[in-house]
mmJSON file of the N, C-alpha and C atoms, coordinates in Angstrom:
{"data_MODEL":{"atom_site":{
"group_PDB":["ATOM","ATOM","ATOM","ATOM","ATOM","ATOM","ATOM","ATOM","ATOM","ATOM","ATOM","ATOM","ATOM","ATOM","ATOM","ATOM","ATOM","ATOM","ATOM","ATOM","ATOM","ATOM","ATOM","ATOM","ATOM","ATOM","ATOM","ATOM","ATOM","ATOM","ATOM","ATOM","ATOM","ATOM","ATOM","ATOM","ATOM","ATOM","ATOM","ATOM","ATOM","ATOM","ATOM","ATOM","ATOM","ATOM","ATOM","ATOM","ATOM","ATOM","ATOM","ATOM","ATOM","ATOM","ATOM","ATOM","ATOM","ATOM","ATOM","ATOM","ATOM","ATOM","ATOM","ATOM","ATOM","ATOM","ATOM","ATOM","ATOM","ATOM","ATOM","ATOM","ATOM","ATOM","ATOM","ATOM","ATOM","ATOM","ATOM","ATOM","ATOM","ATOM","ATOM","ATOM","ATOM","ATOM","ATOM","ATOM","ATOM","ATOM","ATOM","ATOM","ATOM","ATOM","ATOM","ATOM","ATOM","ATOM","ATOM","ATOM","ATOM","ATOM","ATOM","ATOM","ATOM","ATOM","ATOM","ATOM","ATOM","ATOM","ATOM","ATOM","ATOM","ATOM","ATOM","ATOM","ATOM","ATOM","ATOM","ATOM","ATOM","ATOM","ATOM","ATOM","ATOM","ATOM","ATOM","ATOM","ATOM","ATOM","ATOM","ATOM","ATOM","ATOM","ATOM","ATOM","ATOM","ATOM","ATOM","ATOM","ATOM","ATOM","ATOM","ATOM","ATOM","ATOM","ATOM","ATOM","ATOM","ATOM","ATOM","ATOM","ATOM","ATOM","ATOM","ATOM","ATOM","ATOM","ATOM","ATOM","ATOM","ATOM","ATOM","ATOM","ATOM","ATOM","ATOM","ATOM","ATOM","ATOM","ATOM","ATOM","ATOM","ATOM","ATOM","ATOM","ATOM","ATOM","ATOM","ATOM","ATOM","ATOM","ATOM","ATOM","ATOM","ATOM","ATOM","ATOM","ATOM","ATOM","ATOM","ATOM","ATOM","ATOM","ATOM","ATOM","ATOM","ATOM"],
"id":[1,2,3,4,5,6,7,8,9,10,11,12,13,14,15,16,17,18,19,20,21,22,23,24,25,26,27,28,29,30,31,32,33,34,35,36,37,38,39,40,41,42,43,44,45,46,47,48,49,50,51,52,53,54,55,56,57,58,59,60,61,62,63,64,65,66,67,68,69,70,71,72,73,74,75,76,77,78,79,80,81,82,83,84,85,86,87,88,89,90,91,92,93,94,95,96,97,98,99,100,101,102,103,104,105,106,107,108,109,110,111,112,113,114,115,116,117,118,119,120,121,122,123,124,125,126,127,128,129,130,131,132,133,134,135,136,137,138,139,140,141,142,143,144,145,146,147,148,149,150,151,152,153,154,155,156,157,158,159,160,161,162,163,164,165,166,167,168,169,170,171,172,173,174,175,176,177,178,179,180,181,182,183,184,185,186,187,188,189,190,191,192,193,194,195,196,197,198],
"type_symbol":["N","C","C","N","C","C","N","C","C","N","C","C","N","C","C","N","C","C","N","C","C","N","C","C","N","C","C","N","C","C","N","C","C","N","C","C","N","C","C","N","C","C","N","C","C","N","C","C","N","C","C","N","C","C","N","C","C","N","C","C","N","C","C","N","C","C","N","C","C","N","C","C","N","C","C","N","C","C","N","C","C","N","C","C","N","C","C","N","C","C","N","C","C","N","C","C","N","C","C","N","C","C","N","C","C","N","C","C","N","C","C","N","C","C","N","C","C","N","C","C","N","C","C","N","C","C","N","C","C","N","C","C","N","C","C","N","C","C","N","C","C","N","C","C","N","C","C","N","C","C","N","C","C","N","C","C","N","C","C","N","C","C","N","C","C","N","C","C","N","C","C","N","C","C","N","C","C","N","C","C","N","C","C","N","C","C","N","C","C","N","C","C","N","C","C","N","C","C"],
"label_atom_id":["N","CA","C","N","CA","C","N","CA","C","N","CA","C","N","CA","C","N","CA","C","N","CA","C","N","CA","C","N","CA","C","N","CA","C","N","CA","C","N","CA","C","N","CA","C","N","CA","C","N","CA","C","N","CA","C","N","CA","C","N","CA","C","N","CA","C","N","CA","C","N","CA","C","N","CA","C","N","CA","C","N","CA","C","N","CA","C","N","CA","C","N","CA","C","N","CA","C","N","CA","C","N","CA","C","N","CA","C","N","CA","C","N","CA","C","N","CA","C","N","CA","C","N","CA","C","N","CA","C","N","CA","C","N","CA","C","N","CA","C","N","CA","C","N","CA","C","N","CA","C","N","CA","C","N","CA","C","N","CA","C","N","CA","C","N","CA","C","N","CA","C","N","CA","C","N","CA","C","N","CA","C","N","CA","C","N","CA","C","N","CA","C","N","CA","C","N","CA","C","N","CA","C","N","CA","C","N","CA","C","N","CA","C","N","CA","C","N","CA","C","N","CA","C","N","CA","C","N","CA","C"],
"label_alt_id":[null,null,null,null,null,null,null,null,null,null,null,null,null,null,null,null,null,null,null,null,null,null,null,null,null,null,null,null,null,null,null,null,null,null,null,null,null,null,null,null,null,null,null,null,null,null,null,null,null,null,null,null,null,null,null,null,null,null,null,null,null,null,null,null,null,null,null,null,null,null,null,null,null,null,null,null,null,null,null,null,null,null,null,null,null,null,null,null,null,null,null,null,null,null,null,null,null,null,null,null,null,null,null,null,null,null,null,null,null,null,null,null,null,null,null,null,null,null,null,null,null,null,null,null,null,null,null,null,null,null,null,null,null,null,null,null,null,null,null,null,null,null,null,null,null,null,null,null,null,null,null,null,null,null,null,null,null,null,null,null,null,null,null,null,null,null,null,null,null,null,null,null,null,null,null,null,null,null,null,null,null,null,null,null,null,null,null,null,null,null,null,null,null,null,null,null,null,null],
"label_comp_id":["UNK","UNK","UNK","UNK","UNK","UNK","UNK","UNK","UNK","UNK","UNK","UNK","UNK","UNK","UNK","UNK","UNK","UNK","UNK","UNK","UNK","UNK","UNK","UNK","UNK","UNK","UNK","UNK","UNK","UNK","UNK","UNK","UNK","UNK","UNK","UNK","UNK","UNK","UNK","UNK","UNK","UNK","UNK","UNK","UNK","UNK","UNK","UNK","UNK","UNK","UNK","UNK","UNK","UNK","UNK","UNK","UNK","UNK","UNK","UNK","UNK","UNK","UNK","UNK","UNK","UNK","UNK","UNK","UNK","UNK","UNK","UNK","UNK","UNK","UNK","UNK","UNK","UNK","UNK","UNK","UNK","UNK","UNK","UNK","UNK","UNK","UNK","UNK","UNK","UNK","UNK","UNK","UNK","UNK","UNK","UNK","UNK","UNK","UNK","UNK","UNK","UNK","UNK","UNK","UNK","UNK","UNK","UNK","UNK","UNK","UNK","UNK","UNK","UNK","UNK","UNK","UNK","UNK","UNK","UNK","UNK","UNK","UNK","UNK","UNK","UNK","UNK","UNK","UNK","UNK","UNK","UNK","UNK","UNK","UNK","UNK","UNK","UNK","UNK","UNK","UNK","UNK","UNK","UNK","UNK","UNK","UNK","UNK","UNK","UNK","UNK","UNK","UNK","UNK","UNK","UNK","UNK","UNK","UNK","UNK","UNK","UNK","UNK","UNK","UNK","UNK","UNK","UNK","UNK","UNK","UNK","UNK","UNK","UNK","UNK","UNK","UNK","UNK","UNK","UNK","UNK","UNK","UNK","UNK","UNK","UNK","UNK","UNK","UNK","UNK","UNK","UNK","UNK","UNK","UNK","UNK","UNK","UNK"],
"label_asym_id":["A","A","A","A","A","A","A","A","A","A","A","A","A","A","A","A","A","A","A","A","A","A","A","A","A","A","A","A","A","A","A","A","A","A","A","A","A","A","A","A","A","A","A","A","A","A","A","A","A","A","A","A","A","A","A","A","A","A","A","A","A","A","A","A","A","A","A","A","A","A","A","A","A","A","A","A","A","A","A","A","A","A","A","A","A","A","A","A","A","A","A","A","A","A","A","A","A","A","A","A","A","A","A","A","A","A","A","A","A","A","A","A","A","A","A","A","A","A","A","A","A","A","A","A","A","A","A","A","A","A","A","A","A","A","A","A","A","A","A","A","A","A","A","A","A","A","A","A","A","A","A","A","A","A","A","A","A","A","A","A","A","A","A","A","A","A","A","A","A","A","A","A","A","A","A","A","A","A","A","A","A","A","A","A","A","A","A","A","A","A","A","A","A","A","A","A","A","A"],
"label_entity_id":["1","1","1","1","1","1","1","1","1","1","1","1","1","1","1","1","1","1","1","1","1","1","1","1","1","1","1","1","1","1","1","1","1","1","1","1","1","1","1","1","1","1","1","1","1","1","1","1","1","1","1","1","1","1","1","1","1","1","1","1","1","1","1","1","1","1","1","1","1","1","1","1","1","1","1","1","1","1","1","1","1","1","1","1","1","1","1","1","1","1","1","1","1","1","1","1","1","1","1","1","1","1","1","1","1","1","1","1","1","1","1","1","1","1","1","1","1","1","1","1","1","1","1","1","1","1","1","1","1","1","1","1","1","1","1","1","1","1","1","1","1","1","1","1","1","1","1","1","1","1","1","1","1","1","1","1","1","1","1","1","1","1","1","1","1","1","1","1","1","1","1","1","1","1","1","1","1","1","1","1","1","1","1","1","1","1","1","1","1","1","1","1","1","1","1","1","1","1"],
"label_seq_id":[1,1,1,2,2,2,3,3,3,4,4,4,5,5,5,6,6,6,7,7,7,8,8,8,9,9,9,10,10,10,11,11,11,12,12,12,13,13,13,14,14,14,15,15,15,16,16,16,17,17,17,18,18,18,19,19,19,20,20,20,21,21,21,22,22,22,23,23,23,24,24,24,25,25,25,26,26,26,27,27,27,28,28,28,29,29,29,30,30,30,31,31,31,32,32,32,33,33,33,34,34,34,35,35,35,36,36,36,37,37,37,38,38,38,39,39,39,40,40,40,41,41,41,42,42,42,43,43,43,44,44,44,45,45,45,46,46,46,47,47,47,48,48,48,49,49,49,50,50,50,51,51,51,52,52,52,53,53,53,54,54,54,55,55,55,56,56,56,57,57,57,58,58,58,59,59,59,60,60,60,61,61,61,62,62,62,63,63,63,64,64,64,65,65,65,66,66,66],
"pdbx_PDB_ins_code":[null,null,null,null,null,null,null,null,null,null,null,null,null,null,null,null,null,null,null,null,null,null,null,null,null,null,null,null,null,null,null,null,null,null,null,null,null,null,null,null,null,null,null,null,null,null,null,null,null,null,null,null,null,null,null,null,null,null,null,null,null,null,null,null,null,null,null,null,null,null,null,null,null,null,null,null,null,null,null,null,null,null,null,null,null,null,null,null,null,null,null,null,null,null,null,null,null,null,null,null,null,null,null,null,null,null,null,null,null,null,null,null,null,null,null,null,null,null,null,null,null,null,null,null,null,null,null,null,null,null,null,null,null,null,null,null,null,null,null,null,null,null,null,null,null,null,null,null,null,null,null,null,null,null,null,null,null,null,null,null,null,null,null,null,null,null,null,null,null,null,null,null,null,null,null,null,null,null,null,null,null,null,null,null,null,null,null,null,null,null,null,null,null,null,null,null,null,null],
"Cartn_x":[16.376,15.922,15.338,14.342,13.748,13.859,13.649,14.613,14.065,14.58,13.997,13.368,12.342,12.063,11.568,11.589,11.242,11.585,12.286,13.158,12.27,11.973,11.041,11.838,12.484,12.852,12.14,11.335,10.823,11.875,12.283,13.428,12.476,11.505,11.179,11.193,11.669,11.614,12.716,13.192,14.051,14.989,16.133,17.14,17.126,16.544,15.902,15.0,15.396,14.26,13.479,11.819,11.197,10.398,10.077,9.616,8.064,7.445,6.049,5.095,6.075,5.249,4.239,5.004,3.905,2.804,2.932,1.431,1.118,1.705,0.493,0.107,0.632,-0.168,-1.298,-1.177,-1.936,-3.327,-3.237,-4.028,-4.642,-3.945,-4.698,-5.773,-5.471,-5.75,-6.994,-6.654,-7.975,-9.063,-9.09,-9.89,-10.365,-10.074,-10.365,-11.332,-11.003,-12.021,-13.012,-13.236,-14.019,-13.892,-12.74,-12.269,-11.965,-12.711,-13.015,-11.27,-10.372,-9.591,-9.095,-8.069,-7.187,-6.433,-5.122,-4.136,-3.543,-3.721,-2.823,-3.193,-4.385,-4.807,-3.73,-3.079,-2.803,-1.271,-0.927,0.506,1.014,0.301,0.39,1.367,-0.072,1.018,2.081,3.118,4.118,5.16,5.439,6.594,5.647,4.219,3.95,3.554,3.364,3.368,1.948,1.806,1.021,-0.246,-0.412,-1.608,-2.224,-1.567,-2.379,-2.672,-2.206,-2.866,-4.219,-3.952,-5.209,-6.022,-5.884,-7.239,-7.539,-6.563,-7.293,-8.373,-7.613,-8.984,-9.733,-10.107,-10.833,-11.982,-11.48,-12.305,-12.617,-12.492,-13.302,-14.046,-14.216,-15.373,-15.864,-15.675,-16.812,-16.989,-16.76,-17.249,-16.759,-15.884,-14.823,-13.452,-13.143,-11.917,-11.803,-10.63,-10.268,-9.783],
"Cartn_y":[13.809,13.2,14.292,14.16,14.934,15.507,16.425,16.874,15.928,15.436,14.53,15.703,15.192,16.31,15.839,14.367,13.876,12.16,12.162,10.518,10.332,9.287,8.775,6.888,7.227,6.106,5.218,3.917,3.304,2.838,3.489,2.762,1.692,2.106,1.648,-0.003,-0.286,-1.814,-2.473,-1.733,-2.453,-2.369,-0.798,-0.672,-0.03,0.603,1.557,0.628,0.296,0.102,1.096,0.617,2.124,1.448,2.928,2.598,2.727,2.098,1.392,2.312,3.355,4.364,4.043,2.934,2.884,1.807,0.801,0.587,1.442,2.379,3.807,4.273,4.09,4.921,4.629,3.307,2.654,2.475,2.084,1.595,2.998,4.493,5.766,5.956,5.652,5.435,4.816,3.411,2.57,2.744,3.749,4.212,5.297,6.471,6.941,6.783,5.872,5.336,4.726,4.08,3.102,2.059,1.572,0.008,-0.746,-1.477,-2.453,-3.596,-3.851,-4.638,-4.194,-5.497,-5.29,-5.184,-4.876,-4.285,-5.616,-6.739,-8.078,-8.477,-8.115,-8.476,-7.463,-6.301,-5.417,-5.506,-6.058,-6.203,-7.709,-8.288,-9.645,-9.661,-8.282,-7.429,-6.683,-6.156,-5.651,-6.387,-5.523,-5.9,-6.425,-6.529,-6.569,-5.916,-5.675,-4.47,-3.581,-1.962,-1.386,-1.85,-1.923,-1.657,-3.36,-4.412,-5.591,-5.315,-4.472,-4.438,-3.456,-2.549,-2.115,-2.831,-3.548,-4.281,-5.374,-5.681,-7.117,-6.376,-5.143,-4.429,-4.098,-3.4,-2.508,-4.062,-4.837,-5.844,-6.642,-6.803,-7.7,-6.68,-5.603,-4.694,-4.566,-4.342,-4.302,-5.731,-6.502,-8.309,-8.604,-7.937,-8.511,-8.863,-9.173,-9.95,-11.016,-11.163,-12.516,-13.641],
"Cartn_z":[-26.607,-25.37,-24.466,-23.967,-23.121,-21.984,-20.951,-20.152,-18.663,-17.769,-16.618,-15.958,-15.296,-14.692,-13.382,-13.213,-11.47,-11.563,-10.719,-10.35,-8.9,-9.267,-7.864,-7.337,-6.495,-5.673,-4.464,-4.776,-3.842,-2.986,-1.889,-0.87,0.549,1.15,2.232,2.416,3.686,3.175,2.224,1.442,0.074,0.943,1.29,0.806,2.543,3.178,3.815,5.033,6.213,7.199,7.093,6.962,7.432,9.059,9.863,11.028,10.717,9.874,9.535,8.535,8.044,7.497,6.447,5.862,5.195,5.106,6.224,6.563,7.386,7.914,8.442,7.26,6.088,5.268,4.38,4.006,3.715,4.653,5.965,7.052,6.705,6.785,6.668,5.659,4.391,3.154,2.65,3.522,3.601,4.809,5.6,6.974,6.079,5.771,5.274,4.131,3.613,2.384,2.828,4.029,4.834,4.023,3.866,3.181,4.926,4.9,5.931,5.884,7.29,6.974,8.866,8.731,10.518,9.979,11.455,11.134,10.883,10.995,10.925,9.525,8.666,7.282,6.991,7.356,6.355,6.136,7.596,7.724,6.981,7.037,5.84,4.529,4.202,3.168,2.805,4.024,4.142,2.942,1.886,1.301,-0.302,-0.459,-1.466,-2.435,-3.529,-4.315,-3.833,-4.358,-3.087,-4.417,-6.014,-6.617,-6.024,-5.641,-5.118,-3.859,-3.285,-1.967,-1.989,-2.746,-3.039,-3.455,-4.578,-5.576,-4.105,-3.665,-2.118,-1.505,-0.457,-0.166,-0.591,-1.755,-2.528,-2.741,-3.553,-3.976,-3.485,-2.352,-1.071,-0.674,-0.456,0.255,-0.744,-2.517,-3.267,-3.803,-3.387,-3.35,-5.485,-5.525,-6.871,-6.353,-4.997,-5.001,-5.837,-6.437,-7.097,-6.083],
"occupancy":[1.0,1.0,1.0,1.0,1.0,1.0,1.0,1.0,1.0,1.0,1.0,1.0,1.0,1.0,1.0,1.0,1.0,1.0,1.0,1.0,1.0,1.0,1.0,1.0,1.0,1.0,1.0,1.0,1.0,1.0,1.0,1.0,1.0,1.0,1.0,1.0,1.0,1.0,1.0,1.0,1.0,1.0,1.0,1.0,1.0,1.0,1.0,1.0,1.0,1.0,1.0,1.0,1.0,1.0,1.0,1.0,1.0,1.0,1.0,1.0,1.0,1.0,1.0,1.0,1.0,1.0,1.0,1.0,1.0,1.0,1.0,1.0,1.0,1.0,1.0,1.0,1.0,1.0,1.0,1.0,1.0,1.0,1.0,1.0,1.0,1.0,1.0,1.0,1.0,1.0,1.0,1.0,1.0,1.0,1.0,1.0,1.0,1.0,1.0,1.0,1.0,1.0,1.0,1.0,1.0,1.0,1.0,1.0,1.0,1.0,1.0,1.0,1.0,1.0,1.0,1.0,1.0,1.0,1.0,1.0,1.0,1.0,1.0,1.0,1.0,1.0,1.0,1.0,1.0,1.0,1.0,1.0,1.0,1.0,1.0,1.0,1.0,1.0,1.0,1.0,1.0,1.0,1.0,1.0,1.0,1.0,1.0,1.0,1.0,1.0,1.0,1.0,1.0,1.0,1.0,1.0,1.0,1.0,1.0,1.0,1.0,1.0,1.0,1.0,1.0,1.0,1.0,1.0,1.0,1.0,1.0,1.0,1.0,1.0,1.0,1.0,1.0,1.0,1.0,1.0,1.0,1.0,1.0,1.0,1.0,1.0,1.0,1.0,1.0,1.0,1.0,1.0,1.0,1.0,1.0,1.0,1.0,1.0],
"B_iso_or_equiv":[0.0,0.0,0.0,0.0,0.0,0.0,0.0,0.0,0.0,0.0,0.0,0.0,0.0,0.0,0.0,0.0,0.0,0.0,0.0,0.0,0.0,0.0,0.0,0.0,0.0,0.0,0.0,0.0,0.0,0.0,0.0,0.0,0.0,0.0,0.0,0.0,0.0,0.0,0.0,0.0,0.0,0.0,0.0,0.0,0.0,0.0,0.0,0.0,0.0,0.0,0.0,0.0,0.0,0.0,0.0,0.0,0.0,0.0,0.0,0.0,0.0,0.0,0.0,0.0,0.0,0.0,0.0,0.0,0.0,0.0,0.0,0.0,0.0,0.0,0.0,0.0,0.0,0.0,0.0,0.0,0.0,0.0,0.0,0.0,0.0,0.0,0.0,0.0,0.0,0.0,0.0,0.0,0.0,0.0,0.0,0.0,0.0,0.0,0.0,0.0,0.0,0.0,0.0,0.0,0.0,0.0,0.0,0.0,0.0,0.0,0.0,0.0,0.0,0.0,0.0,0.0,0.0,0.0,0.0,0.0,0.0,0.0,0.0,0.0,0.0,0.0,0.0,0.0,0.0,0.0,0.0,0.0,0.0,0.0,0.0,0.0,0.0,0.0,0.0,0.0,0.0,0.0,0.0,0.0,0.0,0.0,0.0,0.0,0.0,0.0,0.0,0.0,0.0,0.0,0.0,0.0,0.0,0.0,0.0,0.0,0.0,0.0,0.0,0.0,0.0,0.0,0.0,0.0,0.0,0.0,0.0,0.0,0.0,0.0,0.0,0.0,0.0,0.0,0.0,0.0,0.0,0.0,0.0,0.0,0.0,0.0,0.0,0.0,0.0,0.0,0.0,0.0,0.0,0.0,0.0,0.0,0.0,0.0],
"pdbx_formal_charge":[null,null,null,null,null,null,null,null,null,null,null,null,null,null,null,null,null,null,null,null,null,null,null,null,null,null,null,null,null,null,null,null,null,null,null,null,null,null,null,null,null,null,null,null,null,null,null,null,null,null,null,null,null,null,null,null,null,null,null,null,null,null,null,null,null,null,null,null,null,null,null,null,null,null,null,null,null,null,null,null,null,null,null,null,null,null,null,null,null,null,null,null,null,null,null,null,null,null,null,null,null,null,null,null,null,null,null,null,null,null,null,null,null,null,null,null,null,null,null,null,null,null,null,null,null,null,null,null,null,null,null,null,null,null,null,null,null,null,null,null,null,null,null,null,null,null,null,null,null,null,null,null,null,null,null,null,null,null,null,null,null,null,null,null,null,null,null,null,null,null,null,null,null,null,null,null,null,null,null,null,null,null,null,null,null,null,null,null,null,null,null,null,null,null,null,null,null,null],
"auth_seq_id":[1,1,1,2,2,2,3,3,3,4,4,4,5,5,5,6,6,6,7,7,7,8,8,8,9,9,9,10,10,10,11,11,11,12,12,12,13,13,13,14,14,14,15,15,15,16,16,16,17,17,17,18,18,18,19,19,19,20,20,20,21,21,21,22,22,22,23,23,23,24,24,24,25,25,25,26,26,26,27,27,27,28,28,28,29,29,29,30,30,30,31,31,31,32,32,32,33,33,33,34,34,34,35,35,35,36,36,36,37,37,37,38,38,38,39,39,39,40,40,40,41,41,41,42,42,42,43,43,43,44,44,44,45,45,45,46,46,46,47,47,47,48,48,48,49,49,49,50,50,50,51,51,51,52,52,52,53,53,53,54,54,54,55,55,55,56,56,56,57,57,57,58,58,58,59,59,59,60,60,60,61,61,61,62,62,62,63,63,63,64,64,64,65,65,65,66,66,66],
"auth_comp_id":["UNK","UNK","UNK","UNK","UNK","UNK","UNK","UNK","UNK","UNK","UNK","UNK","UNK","UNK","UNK","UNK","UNK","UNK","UNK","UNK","UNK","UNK","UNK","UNK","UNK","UNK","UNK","UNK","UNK","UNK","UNK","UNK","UNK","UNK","UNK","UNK","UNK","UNK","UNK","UNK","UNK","UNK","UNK","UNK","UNK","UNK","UNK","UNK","UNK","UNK","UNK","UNK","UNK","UNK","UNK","UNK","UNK","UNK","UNK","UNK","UNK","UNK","UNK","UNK","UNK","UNK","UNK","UNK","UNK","UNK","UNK","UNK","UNK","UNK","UNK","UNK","UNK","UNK","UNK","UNK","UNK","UNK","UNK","UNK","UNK","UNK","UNK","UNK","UNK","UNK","UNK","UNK","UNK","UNK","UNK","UNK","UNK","UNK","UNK","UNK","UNK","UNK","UNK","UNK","UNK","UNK","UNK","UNK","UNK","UNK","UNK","UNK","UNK","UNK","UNK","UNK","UNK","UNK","UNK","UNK","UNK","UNK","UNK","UNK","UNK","UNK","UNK","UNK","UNK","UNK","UNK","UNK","UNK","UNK","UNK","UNK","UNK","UNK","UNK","UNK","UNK","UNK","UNK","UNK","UNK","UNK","UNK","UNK","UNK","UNK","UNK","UNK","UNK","UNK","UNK","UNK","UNK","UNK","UNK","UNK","UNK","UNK","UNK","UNK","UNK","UNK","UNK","UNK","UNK","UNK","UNK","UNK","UNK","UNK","UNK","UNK","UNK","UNK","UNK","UNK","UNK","UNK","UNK","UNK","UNK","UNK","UNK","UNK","UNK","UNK","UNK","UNK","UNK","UNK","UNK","UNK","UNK","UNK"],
"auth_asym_id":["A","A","A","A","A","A","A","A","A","A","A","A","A","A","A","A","A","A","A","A","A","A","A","A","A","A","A","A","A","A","A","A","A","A","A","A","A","A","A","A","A","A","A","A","A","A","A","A","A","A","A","A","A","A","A","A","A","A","A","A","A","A","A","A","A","A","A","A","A","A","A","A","A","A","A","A","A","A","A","A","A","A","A","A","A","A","A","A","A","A","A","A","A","A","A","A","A","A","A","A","A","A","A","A","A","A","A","A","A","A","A","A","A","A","A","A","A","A","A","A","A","A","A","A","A","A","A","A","A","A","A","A","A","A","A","A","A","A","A","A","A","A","A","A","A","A","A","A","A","A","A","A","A","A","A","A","A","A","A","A","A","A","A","A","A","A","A","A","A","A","A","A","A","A","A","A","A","A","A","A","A","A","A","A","A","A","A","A","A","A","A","A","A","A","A","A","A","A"],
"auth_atom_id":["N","CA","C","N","CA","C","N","CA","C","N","CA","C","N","CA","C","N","CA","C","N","CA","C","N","CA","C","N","CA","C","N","CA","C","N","CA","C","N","CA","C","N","CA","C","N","CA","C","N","CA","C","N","CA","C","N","CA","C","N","CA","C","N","CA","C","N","CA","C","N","CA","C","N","CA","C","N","CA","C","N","CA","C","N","CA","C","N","CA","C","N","CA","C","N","CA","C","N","CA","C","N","CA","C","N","CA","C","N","CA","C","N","CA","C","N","CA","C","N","CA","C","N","CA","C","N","CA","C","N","CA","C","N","CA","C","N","CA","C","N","CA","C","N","CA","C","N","CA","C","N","CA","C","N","CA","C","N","CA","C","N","CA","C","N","CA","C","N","CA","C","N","CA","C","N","CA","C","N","CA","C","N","CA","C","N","CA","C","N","CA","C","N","CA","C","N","CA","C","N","CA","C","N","CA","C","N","CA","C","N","CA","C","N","CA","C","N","CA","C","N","CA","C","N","CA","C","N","CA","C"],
"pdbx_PDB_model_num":[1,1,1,1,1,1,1,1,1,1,1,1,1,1,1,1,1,1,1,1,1,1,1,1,1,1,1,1,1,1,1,1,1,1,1,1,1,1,1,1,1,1,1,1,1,1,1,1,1,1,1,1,1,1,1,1,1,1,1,1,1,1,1,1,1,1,1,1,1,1,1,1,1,1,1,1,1,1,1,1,1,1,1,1,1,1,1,1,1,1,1,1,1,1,1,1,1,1,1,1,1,1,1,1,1,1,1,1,1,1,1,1,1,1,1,1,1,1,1,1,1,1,1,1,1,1,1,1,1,1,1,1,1,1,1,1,1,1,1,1,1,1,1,1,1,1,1,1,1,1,1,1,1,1,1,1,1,1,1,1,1,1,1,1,1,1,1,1,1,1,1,1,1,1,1,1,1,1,1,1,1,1,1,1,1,1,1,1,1,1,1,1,1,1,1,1,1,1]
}}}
C-alpha cells in the first residue's frame, strides 16, 4: 500500500460554519475570469457541489449551459 501523502477534508458548510469564504471565493474566481453572474445567482448555490457551479457559470457565458 502506498504511502498517503495528502488528506484533504471538505468541512465548510458541512461540519464547520464558514463566514462566506467560499462564495468569496468563488465570486473571486469567477470576476477574475470575467464569468458574468450576481451575488444572489451565486449564493443560490451555496451548499452545491463546486464542479456544477462552475459548468452553470462557465456555460451560460459560453452559451453551452444545459
Amino acid at each position: 500500500m502506498p504511502d498517503i501523502k495528502l488528506v484533504i477534508f471538505n468541512l465548510a458548510g458541512t461540519i464547520i460554519e464558514d463566514g462566506g469564504e467560499v462564495l468569496t471565493a468563488f465570486a473571486n474566481a469567477l470576476r477574475n475570469n470575467d464569468i458574468r453572474f450576481t451575488d444572489a445567482e451565486l449564493h443560490e448555490w451555496k451548499g452545491a457541489s463546486k464542479r456544477d457551479v462552475i459548468r452553470c457559470f462557465v456555460g451560460r457565458q459560453n452559451g453551452t449551459a444545459a
